[in-house]
DRENPAFI-971969 format. One record per atom (N, C-alpha, C): residue in one letter; x, y, z. Coordinates in nm, 4 decimals. Example, Ala and Ser with C-alpha at 12.3 -4.5 7.8 and 13.67 -1.06 7.14 Angstrom:
<sites>
 residuo        X        Y        Z
       A   1.3190  -0.5690   0.7800
       A   1.2300  -0.4500   0.7800
       A   1.3200  -0.3300   0.7800
       S   1.2850  -0.2250   0.7080
       S   1.3670  -0.1060   0.7140
       S   1.2900   0.0030   0.7870
</sites>
This chain:
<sites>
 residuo        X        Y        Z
       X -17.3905   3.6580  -7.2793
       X -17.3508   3.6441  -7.4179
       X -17.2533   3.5273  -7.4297
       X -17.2637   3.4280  -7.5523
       X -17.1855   3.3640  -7.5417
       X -17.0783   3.3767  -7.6286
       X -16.9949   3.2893  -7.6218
       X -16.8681   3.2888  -7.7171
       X -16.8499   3.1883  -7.8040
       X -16.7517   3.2079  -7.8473
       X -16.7556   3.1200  -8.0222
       X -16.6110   3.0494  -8.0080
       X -16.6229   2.9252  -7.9615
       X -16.5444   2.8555  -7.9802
       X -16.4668   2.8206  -8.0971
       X -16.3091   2.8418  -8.1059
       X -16.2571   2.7998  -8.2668
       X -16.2820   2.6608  -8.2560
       X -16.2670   2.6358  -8.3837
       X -16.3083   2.4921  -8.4110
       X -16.1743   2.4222  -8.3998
       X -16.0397   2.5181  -8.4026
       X -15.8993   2.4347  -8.3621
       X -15.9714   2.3626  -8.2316
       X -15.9763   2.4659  -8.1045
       X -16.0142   2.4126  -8.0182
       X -16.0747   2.2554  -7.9965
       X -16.1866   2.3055  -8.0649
       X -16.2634   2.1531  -8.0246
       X -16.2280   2.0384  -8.1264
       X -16.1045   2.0539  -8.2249
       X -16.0680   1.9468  -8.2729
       X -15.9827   1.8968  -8.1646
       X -15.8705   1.9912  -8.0824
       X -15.8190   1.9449  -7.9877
       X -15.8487   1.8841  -7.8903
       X -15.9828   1.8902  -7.8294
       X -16.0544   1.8650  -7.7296
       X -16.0976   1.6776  -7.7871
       X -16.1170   1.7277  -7.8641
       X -16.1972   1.5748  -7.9267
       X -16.0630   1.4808  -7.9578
       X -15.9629   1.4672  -7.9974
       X -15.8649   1.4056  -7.9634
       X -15.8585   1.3531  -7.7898
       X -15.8293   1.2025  -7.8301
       X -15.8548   1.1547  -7.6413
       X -15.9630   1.1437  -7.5761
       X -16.0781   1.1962  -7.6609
       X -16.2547   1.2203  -7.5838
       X -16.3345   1.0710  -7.6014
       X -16.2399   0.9942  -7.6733
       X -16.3307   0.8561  -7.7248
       X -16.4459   0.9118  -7.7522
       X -16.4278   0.9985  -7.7936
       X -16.5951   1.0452  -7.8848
       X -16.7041   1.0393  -7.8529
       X -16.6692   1.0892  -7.6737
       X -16.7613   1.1499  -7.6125
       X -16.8118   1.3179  -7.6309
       X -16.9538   1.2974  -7.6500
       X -16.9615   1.4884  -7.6590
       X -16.9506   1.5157  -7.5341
       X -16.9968   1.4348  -7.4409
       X -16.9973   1.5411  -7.3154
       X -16.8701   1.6162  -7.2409
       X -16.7757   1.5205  -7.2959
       X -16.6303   1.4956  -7.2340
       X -16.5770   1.6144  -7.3310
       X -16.6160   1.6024  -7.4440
       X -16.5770   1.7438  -7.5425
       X -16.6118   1.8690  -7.5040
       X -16.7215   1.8680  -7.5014
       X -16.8004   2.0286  -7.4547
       X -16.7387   2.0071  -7.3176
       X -16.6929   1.9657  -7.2305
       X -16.6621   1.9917  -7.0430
       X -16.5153   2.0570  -7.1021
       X -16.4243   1.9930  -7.1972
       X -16.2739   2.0242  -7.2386
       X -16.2806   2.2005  -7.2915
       X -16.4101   2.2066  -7.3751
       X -16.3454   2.3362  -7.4198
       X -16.4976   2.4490  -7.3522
       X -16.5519   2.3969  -7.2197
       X -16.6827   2.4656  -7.1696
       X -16.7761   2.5454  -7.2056
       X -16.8612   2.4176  -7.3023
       X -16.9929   2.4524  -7.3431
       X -17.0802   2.3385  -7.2762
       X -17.1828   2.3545  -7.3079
       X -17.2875   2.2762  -7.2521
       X -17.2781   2.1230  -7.3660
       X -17.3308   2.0152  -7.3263
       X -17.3366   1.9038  -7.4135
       X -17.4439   1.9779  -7.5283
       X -17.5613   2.0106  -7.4610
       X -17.6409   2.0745  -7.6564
       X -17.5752   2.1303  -7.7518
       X -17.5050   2.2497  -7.6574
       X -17.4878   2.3308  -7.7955
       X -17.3366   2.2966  -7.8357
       X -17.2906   2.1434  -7.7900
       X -17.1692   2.1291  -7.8455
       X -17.2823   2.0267  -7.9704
       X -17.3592   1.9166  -7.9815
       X -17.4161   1.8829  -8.0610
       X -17.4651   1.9597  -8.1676
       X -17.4986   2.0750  -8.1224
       X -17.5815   2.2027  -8.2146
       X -17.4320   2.1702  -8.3078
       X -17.2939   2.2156  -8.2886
       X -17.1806   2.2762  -8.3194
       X -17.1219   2.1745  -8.4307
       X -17.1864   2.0024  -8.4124
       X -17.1150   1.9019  -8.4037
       X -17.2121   1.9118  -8.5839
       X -17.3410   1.9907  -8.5681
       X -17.4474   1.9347  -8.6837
       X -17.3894   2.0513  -8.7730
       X -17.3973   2.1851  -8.7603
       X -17.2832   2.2814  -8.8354
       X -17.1901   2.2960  -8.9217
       X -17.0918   2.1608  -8.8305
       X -16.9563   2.1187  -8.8783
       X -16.9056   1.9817  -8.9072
       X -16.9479   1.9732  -9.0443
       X -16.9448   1.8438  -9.0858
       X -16.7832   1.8022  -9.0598
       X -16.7015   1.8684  -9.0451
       X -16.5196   1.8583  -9.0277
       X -16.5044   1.8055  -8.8828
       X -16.5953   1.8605  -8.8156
       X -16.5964   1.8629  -8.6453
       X -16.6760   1.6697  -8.6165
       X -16.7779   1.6890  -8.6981
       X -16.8700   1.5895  -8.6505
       X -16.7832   1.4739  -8.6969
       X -16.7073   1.4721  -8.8211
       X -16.6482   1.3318  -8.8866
       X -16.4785   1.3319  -8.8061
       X -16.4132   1.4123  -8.7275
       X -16.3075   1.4103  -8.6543
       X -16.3839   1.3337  -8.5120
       X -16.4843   1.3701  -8.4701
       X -16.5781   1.2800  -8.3379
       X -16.5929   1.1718  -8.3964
       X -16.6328   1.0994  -8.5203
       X -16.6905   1.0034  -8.5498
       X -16.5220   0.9084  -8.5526
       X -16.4596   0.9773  -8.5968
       X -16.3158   0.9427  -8.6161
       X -16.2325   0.8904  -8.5193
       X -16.2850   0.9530  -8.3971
       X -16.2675   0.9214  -8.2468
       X -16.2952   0.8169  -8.2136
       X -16.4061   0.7797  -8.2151
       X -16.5361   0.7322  -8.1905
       X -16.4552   0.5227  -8.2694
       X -16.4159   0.5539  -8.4114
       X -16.3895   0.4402  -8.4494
       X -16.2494   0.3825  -8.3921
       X -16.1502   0.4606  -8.3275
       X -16.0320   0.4408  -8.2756
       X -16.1097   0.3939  -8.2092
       X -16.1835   0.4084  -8.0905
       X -16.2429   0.3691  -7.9709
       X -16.2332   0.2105  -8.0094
       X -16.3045   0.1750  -8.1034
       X -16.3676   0.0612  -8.1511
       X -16.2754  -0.0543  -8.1789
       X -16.1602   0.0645  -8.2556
       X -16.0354  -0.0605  -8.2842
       X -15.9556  -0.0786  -8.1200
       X -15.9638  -0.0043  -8.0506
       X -15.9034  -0.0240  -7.8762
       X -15.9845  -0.1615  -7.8735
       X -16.1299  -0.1636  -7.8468
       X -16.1854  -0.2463  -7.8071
       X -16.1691  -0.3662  -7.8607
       X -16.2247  -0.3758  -8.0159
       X -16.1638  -0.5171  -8.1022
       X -16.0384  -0.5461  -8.0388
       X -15.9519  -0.4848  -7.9900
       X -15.7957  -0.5770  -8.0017
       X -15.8361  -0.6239  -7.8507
       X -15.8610  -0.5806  -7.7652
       X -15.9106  -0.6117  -7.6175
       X -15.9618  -0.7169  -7.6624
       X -16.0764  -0.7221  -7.7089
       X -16.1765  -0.8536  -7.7370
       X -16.0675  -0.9698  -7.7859
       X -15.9890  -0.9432  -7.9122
       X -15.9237  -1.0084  -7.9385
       X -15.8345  -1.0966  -7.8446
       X -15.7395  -1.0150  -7.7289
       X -15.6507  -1.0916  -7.6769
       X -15.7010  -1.1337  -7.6005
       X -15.8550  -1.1271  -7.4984
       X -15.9423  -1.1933  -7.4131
       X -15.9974  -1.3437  -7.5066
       X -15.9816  -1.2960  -7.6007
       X -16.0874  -1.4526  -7.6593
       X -15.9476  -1.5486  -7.7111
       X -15.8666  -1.5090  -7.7615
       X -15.7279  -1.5528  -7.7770
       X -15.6135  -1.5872  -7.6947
       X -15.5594  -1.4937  -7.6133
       X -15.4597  -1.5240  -7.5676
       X -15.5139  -1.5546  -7.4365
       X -15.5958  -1.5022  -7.3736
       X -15.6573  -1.5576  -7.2373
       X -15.7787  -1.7180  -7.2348
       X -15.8220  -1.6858  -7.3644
       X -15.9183  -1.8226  -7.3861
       X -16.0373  -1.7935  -7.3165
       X -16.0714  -1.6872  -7.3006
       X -16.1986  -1.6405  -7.2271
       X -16.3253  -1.6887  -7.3290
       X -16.3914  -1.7873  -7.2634
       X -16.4860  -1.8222  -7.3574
       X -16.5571  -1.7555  -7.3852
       X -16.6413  -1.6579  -7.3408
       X -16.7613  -1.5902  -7.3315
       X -16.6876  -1.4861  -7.4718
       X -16.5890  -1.4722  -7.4371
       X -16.5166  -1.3211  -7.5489
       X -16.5268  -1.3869  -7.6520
       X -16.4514  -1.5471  -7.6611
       X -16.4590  -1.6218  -7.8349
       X -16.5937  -1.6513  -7.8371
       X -16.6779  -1.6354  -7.8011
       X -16.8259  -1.6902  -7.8417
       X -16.8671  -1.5462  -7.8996
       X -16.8099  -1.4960  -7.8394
       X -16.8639  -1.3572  -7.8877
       X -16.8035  -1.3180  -8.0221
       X -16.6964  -1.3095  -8.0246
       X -16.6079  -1.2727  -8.1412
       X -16.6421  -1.3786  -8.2392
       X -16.6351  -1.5302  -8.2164
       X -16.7001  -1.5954  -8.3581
       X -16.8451  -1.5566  -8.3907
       X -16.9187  -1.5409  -8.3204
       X -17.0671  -1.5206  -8.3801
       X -17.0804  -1.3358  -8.4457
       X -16.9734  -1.2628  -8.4036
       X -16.9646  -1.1413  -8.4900
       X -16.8684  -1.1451  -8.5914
       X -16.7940  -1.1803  -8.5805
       X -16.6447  -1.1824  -8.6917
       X -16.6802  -1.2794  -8.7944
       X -16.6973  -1.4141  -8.7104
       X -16.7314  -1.5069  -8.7773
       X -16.8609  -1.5599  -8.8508
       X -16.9480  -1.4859  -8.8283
       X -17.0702  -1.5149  -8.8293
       X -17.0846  -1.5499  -9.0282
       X -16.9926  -1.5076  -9.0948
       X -17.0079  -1.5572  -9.2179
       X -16.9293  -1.7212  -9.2729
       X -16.8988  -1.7814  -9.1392
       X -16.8460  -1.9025  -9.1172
       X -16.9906  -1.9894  -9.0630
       X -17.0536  -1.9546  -9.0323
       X -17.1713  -2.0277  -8.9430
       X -17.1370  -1.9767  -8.8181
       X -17.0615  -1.9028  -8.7367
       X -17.0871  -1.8888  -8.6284
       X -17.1855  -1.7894  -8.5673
       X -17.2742  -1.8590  -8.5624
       X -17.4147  -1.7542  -8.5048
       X -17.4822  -1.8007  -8.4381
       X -17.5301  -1.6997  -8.3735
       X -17.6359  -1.8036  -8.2294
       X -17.8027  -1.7829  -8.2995
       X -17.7913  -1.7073  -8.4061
       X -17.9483  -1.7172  -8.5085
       X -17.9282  -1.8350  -8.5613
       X -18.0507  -1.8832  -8.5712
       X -18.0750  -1.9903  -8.6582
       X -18.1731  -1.9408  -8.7172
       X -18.1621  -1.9919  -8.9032
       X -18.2119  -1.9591  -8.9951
       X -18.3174  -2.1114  -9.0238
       X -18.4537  -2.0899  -9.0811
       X -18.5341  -2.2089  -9.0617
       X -18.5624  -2.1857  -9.2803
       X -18.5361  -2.2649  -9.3217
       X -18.5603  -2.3137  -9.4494
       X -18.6170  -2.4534  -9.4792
       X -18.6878  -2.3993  -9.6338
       X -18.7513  -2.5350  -9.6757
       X -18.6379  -2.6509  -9.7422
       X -18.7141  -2.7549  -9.7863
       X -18.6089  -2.8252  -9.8404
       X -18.5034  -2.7692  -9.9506
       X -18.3862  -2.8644  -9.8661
       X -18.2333  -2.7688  -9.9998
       X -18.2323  -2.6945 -10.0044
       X -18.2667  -2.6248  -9.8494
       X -18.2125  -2.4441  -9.8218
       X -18.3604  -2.3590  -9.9272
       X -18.4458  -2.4037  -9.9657
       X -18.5246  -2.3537 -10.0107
       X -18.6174  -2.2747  -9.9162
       X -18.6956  -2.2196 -10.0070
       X -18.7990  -2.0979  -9.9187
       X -18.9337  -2.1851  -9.8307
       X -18.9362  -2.1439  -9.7226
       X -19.0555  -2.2577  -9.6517
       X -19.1985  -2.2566  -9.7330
       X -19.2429  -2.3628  -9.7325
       X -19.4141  -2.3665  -9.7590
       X -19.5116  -2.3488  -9.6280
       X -19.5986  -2.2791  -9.6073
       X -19.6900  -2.2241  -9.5409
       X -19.7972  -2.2615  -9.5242
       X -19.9017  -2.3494  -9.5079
       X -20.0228  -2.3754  -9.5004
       X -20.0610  -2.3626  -9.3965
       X -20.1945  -2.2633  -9.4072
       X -20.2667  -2.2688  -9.2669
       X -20.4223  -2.2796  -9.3245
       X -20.4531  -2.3144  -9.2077
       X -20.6421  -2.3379  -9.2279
       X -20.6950  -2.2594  -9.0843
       X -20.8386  -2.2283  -9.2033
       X -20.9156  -2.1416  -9.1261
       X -21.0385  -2.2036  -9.1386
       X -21.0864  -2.2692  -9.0454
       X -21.2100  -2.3432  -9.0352
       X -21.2525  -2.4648  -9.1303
       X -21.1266  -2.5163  -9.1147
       X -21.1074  -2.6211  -9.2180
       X -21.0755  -2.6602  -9.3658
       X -21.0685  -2.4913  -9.3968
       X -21.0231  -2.4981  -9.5393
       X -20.8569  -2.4392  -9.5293
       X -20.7809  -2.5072  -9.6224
       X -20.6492  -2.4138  -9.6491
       X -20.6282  -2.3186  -9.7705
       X -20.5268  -2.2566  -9.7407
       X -20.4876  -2.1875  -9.8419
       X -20.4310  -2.2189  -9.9358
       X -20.4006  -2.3553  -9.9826
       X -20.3623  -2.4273 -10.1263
       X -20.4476  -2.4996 -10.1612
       X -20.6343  -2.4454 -10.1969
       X -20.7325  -2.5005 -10.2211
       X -20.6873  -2.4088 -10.3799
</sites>
């Protein structure tokens, strides 16, 4: 038989888990499923993980940050301008347009005829 975890619990657990389930369910010992089962249940539970989950993210941005900044790690600023920046032009896509940024023209032929007959 199993038991019924309070949900104090696994808010506690999920604090510090970087918003890992597995690392959650091992903290308060359930299996990784039926901590997911628990996670779909509890919309309070699932958006405190997700909540986790974006701290994680801001750890990382500032990492990225002082690697591409204060260390000059190129590979990190190539990285960080083509995501951060990417509404500057920094992108490693290239976009192919017609004239004056216009929409391309297309012609193809199929056995000698085209399609702007």
């Amino acid at each position: 038989m199993s038991r019924k975890i309070p949900s104090k619990a696994i808010l506690k657990a999920i604090k510090g888990s970087r918003g890992i389930v597995s690392e959650v369910a091992r903290r308060v010992g359930i299996e990784r499923q039926s901590m997911h089962r628990r996670l779909n249940k509890e919309p309070r539970l699932k958006a405190a993980l997700e909540q986790e989950r974006e701290t994680l993210l801001d750890v990382a941005e500032g990492v990225l940050y002082h690697l591409a900044i204060n260390e000059r790690r190129e590979n990190s600023l190539l990285y960080l301008l083509s995501t951060v920046g990417k509404s500057r032009g920094y992108s490693k896509r290239k976009e192919v347009t017609g004239a004056d940024g216009g929409p391309l023209e297309v012609v193809y032929e199929i056995g000698g005829n085209t399609n702007d007959d």
